[in-house]
Backbone as a chain_set.jsonl record, in Angstrom:
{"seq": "XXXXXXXXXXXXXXXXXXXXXXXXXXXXXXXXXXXXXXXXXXXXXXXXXXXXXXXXXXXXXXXXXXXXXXXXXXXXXXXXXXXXXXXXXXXXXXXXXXXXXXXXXXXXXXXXXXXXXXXXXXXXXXXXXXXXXXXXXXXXXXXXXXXXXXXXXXXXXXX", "coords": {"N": [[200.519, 58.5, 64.524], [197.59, 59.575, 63.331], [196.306, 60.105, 60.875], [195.878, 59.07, 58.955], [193.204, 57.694, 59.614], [189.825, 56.913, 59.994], [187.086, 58.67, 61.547], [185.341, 57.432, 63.066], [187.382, 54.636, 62.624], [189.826, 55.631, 64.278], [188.087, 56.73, 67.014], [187.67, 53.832, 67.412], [190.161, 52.685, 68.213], [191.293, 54.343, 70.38], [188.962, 53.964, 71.878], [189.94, 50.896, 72.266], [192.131, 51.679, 73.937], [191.931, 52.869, 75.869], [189.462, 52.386, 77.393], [186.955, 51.27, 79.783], [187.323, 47.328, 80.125], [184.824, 45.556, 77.87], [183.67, 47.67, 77.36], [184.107, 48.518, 75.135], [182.165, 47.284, 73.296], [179.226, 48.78, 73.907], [176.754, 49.712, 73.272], [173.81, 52.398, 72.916], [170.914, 51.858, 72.619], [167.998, 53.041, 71.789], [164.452, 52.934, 70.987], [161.608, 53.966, 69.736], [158.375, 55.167, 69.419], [156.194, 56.002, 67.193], [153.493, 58.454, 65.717], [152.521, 58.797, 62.472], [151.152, 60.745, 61.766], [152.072, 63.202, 63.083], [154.458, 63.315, 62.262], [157.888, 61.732, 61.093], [160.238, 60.661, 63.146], [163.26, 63.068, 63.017], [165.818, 62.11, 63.615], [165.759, 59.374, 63.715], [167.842, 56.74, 62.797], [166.829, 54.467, 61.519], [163.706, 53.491, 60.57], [160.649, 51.707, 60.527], [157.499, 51.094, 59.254], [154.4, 50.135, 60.409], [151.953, 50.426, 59.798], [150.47, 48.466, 58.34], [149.76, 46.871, 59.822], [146.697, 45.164, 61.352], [143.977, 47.457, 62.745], [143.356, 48.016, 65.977], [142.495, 50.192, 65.987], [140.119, 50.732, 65.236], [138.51, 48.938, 66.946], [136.191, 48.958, 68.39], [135.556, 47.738, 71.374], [138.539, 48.112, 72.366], [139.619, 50.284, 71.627], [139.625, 52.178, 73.1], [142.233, 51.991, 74.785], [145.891, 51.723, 75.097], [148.755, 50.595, 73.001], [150.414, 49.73, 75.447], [148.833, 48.782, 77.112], [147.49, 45.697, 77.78], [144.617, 44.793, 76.58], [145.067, 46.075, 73.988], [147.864, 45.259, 73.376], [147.809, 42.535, 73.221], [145.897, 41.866, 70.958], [147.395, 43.056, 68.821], [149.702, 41.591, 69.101], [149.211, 39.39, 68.547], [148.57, 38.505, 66.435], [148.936, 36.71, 63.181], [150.269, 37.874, 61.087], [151.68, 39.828, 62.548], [153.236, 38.391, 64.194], [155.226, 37.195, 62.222], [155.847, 39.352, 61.333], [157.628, 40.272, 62.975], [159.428, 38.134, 63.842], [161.072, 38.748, 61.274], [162.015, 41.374, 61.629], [163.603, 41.381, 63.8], [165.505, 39.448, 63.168], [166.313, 41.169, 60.949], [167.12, 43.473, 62.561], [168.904, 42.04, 63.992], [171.167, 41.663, 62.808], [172.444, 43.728, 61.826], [173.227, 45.879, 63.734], [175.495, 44.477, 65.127], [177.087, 45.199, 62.88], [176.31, 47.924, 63.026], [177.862, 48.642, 65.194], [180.317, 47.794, 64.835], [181.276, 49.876, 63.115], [181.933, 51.928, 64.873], [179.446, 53.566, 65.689], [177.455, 54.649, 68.691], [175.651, 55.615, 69.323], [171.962, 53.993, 68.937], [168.79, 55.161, 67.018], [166.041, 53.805, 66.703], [163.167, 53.735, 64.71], [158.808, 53.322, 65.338], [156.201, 53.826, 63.517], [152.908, 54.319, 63.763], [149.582, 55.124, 62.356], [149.166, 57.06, 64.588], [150.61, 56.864, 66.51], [150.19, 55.662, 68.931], [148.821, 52.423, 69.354], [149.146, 50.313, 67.51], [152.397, 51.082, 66.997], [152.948, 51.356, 69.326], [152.97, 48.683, 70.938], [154.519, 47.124, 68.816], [157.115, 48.624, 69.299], [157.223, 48.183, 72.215], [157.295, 45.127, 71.964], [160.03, 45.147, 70.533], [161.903, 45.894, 71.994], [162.351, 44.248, 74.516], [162.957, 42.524, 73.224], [165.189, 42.72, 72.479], [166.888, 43.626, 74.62], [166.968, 41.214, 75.807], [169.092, 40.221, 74.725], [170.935, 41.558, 75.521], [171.54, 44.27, 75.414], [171.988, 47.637, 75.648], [168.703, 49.667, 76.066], [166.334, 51.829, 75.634], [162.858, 52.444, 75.623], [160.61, 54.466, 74.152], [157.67, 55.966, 73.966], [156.62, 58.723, 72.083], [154.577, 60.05, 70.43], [152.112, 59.54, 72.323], [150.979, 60.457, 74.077], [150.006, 62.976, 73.063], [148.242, 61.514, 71.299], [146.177, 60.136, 72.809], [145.017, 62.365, 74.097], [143.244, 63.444, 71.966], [141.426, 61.756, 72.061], [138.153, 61.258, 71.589], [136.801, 59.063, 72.383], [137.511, 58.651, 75.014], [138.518, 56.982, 77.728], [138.117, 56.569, 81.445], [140.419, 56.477, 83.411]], "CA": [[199.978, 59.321, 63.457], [196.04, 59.471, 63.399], [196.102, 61.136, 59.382], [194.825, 58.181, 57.67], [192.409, 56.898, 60.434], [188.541, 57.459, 59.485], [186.492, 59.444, 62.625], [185.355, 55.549, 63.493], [188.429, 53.899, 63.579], [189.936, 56.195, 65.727], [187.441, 56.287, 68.253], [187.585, 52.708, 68.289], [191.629, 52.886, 68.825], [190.628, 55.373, 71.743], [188.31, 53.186, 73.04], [190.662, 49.876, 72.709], [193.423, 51.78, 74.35], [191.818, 53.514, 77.027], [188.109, 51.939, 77.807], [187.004, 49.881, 80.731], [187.075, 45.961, 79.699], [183.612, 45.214, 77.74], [182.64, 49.401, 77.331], [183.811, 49.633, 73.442], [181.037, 47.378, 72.712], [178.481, 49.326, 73.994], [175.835, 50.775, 72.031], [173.066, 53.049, 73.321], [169.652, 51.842, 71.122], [166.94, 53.773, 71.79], [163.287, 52.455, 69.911], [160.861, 55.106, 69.995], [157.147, 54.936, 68.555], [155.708, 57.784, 66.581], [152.518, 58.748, 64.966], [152.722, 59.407, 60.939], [150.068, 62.239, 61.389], [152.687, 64.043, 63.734], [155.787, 63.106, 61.674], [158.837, 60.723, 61.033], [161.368, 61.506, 63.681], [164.097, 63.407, 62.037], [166.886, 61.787, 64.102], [166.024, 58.206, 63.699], [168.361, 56.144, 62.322], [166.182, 53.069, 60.329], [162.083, 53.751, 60.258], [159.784, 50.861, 60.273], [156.361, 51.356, 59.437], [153.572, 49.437, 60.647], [150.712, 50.711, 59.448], [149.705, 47.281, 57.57], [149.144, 45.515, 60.613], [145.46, 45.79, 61.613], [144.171, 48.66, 63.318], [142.627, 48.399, 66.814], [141.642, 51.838, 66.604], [138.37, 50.398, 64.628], [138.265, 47.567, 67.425], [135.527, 49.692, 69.586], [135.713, 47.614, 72.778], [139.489, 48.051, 72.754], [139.979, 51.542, 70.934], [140.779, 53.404, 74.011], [143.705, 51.305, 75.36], [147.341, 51.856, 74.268], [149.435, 49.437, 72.747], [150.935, 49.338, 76.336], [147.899, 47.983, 77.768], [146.879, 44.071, 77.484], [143.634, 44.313, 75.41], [145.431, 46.275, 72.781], [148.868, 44.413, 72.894], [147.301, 41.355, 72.67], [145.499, 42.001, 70.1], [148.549, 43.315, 68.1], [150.943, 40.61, 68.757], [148.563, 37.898, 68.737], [147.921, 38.495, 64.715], [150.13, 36.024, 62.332], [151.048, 38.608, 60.374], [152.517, 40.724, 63.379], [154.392, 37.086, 64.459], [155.785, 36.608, 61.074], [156.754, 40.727, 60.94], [158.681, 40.562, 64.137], [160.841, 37.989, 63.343], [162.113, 39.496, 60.106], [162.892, 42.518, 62.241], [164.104, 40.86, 64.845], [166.259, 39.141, 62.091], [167.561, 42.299, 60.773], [168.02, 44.067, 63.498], [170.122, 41.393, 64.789], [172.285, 41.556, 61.906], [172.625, 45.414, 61.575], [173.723, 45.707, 65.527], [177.069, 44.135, 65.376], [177.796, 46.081, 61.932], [176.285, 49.523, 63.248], [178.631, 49.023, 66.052], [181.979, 47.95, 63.96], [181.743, 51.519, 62.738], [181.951, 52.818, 65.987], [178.054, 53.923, 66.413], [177.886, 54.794, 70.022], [173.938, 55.377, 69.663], [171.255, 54.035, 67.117], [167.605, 55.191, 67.114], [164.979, 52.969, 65.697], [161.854, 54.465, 65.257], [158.349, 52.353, 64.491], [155.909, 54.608, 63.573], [151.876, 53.716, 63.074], [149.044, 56.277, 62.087], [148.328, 57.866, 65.26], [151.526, 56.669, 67.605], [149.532, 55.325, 70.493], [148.457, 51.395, 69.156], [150.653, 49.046, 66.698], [153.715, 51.302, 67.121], [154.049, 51.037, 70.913], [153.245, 47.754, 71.259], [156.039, 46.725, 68.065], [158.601, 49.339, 69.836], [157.72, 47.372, 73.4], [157.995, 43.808, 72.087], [161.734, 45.254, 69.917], [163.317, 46.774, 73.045], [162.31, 43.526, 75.212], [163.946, 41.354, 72.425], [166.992, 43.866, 72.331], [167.135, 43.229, 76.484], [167.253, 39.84, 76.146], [169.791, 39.916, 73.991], [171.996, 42.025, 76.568], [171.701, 44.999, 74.867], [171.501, 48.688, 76.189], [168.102, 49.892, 75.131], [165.108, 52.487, 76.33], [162.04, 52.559, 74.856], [159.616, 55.746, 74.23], [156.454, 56.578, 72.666], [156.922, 59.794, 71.525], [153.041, 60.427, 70.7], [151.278, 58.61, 72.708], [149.959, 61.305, 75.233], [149.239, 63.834, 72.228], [147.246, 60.723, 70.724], [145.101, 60.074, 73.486], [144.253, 63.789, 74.147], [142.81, 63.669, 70.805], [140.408, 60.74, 71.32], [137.032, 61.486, 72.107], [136.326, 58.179, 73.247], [138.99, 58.359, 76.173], [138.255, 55.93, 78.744], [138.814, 56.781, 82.844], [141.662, 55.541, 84.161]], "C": [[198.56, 58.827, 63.127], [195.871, 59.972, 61.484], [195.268, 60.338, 58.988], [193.48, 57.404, 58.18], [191.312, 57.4, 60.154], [188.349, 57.739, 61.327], [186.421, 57.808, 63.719], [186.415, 54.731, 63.794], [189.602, 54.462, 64.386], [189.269, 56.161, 66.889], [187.882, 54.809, 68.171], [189.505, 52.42, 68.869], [191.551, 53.089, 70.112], [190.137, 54.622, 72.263], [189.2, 51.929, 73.296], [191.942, 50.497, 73.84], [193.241, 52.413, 75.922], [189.915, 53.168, 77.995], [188.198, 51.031, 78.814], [186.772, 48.961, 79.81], [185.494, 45.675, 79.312], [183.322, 46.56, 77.284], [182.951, 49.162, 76.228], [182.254, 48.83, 72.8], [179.393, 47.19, 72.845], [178.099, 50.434, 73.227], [174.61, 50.9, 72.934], [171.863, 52.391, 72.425], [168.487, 52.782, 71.971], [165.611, 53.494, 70.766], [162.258, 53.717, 70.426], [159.549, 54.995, 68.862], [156.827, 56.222, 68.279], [154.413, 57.541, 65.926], [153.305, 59.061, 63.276], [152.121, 60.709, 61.133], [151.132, 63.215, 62.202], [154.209, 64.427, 63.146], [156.759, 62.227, 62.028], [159.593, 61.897, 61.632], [162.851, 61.437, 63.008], [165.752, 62.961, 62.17], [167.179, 60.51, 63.948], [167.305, 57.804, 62.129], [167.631, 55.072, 61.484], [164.804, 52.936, 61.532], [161.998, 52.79, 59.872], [158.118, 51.349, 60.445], [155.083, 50.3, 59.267], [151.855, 49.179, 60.449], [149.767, 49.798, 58.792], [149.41, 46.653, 58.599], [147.666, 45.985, 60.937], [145.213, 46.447, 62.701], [143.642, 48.555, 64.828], [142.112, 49.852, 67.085], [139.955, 51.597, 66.533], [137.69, 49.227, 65.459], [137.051, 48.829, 68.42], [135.651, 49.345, 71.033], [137.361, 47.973, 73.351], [140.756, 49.345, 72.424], [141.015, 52.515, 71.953], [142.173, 52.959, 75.083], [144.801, 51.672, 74.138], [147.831, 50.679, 73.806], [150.484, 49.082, 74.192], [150.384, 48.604, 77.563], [147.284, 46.422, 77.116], [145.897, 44.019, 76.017], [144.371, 44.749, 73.929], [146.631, 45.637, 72.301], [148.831, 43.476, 72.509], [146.781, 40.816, 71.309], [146.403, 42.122, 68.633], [149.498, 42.06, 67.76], [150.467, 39.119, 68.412], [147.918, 37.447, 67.126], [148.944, 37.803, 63.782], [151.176, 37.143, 61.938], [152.321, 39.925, 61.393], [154.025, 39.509, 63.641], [155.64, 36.945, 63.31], [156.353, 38.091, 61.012], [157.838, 40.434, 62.014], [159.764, 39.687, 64.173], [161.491, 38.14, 62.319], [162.758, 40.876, 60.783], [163.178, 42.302, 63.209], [165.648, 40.304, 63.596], [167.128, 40.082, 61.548], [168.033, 43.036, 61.149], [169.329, 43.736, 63.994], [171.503, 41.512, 63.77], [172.943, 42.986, 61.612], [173.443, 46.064, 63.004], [175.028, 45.365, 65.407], [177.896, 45.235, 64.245], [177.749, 47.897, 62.176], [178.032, 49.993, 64.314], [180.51, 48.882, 65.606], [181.83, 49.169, 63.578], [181.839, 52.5, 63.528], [180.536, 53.699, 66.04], [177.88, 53.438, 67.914], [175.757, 54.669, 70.531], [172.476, 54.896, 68.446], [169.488, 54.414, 67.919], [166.52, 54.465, 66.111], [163.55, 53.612, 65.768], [160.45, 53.444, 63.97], [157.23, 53.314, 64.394], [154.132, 53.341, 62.776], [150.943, 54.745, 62.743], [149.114, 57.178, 63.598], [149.882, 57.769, 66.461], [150.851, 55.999, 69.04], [148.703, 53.654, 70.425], [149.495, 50.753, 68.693], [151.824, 49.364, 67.234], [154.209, 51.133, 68.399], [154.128, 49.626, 70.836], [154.5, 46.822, 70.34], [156.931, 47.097, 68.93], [158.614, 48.393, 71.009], [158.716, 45.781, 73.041], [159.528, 44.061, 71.226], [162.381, 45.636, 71.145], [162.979, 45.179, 74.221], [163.092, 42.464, 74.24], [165.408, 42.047, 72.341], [167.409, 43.364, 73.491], [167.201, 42.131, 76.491], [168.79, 39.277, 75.677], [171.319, 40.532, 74.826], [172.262, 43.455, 76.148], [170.774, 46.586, 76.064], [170.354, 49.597, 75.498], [166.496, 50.685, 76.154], [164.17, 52.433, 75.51], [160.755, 53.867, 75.484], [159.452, 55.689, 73.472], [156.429, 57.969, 72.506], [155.5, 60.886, 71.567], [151.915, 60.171, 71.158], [150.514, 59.462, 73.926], [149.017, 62.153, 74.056], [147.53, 63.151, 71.855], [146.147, 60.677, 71.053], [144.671, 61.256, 74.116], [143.2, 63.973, 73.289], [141.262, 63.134, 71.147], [139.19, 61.203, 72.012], [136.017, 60.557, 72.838], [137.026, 57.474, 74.19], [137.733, 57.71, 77.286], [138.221, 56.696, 80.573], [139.304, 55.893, 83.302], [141.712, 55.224, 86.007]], "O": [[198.414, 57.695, 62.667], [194.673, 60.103, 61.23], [194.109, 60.615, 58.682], [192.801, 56.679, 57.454], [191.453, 58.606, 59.95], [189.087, 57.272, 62.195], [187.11, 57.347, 64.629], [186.544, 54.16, 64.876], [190.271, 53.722, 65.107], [189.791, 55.582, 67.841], [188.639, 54.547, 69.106], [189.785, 51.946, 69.97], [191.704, 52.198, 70.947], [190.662, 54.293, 73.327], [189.357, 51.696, 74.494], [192.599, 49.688, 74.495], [194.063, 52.446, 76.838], [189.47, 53.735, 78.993], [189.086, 50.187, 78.935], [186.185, 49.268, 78.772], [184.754, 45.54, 80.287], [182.341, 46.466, 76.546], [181.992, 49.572, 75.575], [181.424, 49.41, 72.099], [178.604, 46.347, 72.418], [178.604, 51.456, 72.763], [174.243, 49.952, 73.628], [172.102, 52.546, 71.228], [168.757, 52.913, 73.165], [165.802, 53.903, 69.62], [162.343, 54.237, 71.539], [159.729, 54.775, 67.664], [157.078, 57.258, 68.894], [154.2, 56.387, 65.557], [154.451, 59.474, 63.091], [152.634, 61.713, 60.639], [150.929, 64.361, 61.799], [154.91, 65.403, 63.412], [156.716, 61.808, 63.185], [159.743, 63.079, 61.325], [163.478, 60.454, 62.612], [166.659, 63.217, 61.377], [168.349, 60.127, 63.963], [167.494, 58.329, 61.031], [168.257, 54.932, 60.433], [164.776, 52.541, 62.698], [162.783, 52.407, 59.005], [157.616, 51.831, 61.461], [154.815, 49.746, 58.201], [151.01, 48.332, 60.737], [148.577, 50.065, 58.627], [148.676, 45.685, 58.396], [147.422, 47.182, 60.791], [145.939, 46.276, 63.68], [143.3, 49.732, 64.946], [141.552, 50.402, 68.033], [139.009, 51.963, 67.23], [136.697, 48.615, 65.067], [137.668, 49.541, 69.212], [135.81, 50.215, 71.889], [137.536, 48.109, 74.562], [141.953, 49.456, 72.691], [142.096, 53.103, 71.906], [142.815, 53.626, 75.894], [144.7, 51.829, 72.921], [147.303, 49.652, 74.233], [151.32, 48.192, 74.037], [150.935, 48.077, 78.529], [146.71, 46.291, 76.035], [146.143, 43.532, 74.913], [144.321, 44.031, 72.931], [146.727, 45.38, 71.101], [149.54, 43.135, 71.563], [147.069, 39.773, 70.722], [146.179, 41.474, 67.61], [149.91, 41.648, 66.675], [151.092, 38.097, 68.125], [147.172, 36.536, 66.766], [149.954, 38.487, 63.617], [152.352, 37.313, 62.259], [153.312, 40.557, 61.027], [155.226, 39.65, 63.413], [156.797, 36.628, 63.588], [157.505, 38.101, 60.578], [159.008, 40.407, 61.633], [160.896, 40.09, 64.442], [162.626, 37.663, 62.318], [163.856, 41.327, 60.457], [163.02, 43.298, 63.914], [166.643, 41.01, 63.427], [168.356, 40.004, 61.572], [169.064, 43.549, 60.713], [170.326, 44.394, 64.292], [172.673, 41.429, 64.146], [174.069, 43.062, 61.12], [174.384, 46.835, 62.816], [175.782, 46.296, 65.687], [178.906, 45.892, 64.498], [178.528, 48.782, 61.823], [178.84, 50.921, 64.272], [181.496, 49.548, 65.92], [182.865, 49.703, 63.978], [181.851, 53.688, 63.208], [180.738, 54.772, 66.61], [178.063, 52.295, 68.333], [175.036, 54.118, 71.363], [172.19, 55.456, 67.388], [169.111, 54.035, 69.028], [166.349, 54.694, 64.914], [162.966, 53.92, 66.807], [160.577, 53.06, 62.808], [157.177, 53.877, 65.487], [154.055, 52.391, 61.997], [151.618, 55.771, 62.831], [149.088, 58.371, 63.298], [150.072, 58.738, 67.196], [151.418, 56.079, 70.13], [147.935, 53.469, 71.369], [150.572, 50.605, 69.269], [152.475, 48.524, 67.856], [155.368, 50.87, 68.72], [155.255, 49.16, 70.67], [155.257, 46.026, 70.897], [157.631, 46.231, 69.455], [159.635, 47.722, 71.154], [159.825, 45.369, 73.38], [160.26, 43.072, 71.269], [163.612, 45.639, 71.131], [163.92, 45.249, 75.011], [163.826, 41.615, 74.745], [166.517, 41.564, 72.113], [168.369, 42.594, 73.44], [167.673, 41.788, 77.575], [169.426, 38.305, 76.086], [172.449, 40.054, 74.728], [173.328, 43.899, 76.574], [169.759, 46.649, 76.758], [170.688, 50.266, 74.52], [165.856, 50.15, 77.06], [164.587, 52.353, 74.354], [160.26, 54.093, 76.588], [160.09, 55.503, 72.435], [155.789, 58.289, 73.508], [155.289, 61.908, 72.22], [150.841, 60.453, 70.627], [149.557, 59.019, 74.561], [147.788, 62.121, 73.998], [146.395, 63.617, 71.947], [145.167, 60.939, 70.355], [143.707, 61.037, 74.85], [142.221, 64.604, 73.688], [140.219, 63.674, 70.781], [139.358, 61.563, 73.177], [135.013, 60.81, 73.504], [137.196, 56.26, 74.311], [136.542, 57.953, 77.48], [138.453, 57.89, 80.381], [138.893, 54.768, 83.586], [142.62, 54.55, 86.494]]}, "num_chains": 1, "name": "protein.A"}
C-alpha cells in the first residue's frame, strides 16, 4: 500500500527495489551561466549571482575573451574575493547535494548568472562543475549566453 508514501519516497522505494546497485544515488546537476540582461533561467533550481566580482569587461586588453579562455579565467579566479566566494559555494553546495538527493531529486540546475553571461559567470559555472567532477558527481556545464554576448561586442577579437 503506496497511500501514505510522499511522490519522493516512493520513487526512492522504486528505485531501492528495482535499480542497478549505486543508480538511486544518482543525480543529474547541470550548472549553466546566464546573462542578467537576457534573464534568470526560469528552471533553475538555486541562482547565484556574481555580479560583485570585478568585471573584465572594463579590462580592455582582456575584454574580448570569455570566461572560458585563460586571460579572462585567470583573471576571475585569481581575485581573493572570487577564492574566498568559491569556497562558501563550494561549501554549500556540498551540503545541499546529499539533502537535494534524500528527497529523491533526480536533476538539480544551478544557474550563475553575471551581467552579460559571457565573463565571471562562465568561468564560476566552469570552476563549480570541475569541483562537482571531482567529487564524482554527474554534472554538464553550459553557458547559455555566451554566443548572444559575444555577437553583441563590438570589440570582437578574430579567432
Amino acid at each position: 500500500d503506496t497511500t501514505q508514501l510522499s511522490a519522493a519516497k516512493l520513487r526512492g522505494e522504486l528505485y531501492r527495489l528495482f535499480a542497478e546497485k549505486g543508480q538511486q544515488s544518482r543525480m543529474s546537476i547541470n550548472v549553466v551561466s546566464f546573462g542578467y540582461k537576457y534573464g534568470v533561467p526560469l528552471e533553475a533550481d538555486l541562482v547565484f549571482d556574481v555580479r560583485f566580482l570585478p568585471n573584465p569587461y572594463y579590462i580592455k586588453d582582456i575584454r574580448a575573451y570569455t570566461g572560458l579562455e585563460a586571460p579572462v579565467r585567470d583573471y576571475v579566479l585569481g581575485k581573493e574575493e572570487t577564492r574566498e566566494f568559491l569556497g562558501h559555494l563550494y561549501e554549500l553546495v556540498d551540503y545541499l547535494l546529499p539533502l537535494y538527493q534524500r528527497e529523491g531529486k533526480r536533476r538539480l540546475m544551478i544557474a550563475v548568472g553575471c551581467t552579460g553571461g559571457a565573463h565571471r559567470s562562465v568561468a564560476i559555472s566552469e570552476a563549480l562543475g570541475a569541483h562537482l567532477r571531482a567529487l564524482g558527481q554527474t554534472v554538464s556545464v553550459t553557458h547559455r549566453d555566451i554566443a548572444i554576448e559575444e555577437a553583441s561586442w563590438p570589440f570582437r577579437r578574430a579567432k
